[in-house]
N, C-alpha and C positions, 0 to 999 in steps of 0.2 A: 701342629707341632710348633710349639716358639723355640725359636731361632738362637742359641747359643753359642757367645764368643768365648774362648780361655786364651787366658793371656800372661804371660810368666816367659820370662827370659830364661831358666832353666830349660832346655829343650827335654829333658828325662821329663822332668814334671809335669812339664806340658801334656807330653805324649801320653800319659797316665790319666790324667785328669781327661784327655779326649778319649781315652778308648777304652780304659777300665771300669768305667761306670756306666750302669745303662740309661743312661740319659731316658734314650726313648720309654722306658720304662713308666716315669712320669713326666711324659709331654714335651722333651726337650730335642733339638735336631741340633748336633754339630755344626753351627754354619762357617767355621773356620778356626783358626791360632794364630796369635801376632803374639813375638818376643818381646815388644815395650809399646806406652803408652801411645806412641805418634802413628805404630805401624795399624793398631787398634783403630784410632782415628778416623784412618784412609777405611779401613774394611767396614767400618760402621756407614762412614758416608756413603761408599760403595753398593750399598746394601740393607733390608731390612736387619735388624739386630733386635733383639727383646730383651734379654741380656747376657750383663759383660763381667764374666768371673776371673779377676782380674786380681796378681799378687800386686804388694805394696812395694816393694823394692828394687827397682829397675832402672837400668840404663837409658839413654835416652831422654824418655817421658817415664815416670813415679806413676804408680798407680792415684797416689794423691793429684798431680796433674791431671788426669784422665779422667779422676774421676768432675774436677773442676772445669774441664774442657766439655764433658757430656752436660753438667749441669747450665751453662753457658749456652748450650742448642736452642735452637729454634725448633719449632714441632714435637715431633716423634723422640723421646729419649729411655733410651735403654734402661731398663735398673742395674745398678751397680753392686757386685756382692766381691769385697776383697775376702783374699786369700792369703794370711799373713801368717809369717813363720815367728813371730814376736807375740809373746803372749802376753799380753797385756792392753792397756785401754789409752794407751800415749796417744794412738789416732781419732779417738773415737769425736773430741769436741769437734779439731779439723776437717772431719770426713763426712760430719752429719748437715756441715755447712755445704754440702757438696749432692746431699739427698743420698748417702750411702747407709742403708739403713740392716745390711748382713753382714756378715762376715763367717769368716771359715778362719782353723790353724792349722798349719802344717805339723805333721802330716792328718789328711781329711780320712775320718775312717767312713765309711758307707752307711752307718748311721746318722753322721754330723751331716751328710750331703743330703740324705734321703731327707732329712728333717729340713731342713733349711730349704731347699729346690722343691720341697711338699707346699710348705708359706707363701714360696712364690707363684707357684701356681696356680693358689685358688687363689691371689692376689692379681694375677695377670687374667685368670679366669672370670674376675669380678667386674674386672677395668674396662674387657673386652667383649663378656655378657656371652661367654662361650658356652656358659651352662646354666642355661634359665632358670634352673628345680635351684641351684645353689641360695639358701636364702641367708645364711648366717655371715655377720661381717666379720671380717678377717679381726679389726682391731676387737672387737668380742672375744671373738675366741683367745686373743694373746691377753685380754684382762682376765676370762677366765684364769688361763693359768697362773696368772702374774699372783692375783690372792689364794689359791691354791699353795703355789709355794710358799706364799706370807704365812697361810694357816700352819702350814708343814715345819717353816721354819722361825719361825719368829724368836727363838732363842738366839741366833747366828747368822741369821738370813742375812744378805746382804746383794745389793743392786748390783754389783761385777761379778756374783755369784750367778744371781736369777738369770742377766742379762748373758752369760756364757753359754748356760745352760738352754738359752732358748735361742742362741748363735745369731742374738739383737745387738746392734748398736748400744749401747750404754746411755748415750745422750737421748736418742730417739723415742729408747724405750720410758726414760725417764719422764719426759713433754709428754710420751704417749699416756703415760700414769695419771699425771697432770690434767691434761686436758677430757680425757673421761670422769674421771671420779673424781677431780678438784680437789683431791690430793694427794701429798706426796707419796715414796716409796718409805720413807721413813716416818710418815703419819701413817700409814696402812702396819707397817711392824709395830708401830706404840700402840696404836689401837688394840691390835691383838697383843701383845703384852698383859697392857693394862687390864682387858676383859678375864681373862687367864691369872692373872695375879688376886683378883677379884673371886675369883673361883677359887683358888688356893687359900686363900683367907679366911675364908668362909668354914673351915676347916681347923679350930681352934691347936690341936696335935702339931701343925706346921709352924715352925719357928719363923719371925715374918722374913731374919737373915736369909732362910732357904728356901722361903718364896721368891726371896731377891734373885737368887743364881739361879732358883728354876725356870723364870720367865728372861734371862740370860744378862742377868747384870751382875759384875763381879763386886762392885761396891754398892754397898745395899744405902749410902746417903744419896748416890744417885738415884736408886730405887728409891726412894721415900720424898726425891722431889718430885720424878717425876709422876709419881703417883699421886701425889698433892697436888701439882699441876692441871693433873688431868682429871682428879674425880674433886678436887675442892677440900679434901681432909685428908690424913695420914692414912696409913695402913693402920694403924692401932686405931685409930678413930672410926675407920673403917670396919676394920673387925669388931669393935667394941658395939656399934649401932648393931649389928647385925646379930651379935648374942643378947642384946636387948628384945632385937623383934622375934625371937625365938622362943 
């Protein structure tokens, strides 16, 4: 079992987050609750910790402290997964300086937690070699997804969407895009755009305006640059070659 701290100054919340969720269920042992970042601290050093599910907004010591105080360790450090009742990504450049690479919103439903404490598991499971058969690497599997939703959404997709949906840091997930495929999250949505708009084209009946908005651009001279941009000719030029070679 790895060892789980919660940490949130609300005492209701707290008590909730320890005893309503079956932890044990996927791998996880209650190893205690501290109400702000400092009391955290003392029970971290106190003790093994694995990790520290920890809100953002607290008396004391801030979960943003805490989490800069774990990353500051020597040896042994916990991962970090804030629990924040602000919905939004104001923390996320702060936080990733810090190796805070989860998070959670209030209120956590038992899907969000299941998904998220699932990630870390076979990431603490990988780290600590608990499961020898395990071959597949964590950040794999989250590229999977990561173009999966590109494929799904590339009309509207967008980074503060995907990275919600898969309850990642924003910045993390962004370097992690980066760093595998060498490119961005916004070079992986033009790609598929452009290949999809290519396909509509090809399609003489489609006016190329509403090829524009079907591959999700509302002004179709944006589409027409960046479709020039990226294949070297217009969409008319485009289409026009291809009823040639027909």
């Amino acid at each position: 079992m790895y060892q789980l701290l919660v940490v949130d100054d609300e005492v209701s919340s707290r008590n909730i987050l320890a005893t309503c969720f079956p932890w044990g269920e996927l791998g996880f042992e209650l190893c205690g609750q501290a109400g702000n970042g400092k009391e955290a601290l003392e029970a971290i050093l106190s003790g093994i910790v694995h990790v520290v599910f920890t809100d953002i907004s607290m008396p004391v010591m801030d979960g943003i402290d805490l989490a800069k105080a774990i990353s500051d360790m020597k040896g042994h450090k916990p991962l970090v997964v804030f629990l924040s009742a602000h919905d939004d990504f104001k923390y996320a450049q702060e936080a990733i300086k810090y190796g805070v690479r989860y998070y959670a919103l209030k209120p956590s439903s038992f899907g969000e937690l299941k998904e998220i404490f699932g990630r870390i598991r076979e990431e603490l499971d990988e780290k600590y070699q608990v499961n020898t058969s395990f071959t597949g690497d964590h950040s794999d599997k989250t590229m999977k997804k990561v173009l999966e939703y590109c494929t799904k959404n590339y009309r509207d997709g967008s980074l503060a969407d995907l990275s919600q949906s898969m309850y990642l840091n924003p910045s993390y997930l962004s370097q992690l895009i980066k760093q595998k495929t060498n490119k961005t999250f916004s070079d992986h949505i033009l790609e598929i755009r452009m290949k999809q708009a290519a396909v509509f084209l090809k399609d003489p009946s489609i006016k190329i305006y509403h090829v524009s908005s079907m591959v999700g651009y509302v002004n179709s001279n944006n589409f027409t640059r960046a479709f020039r941009a990226y294949f070297g000719i217009t969409p008319t030029e485009y289409r026009n070659r291809m009823g040639n070679q027909q």
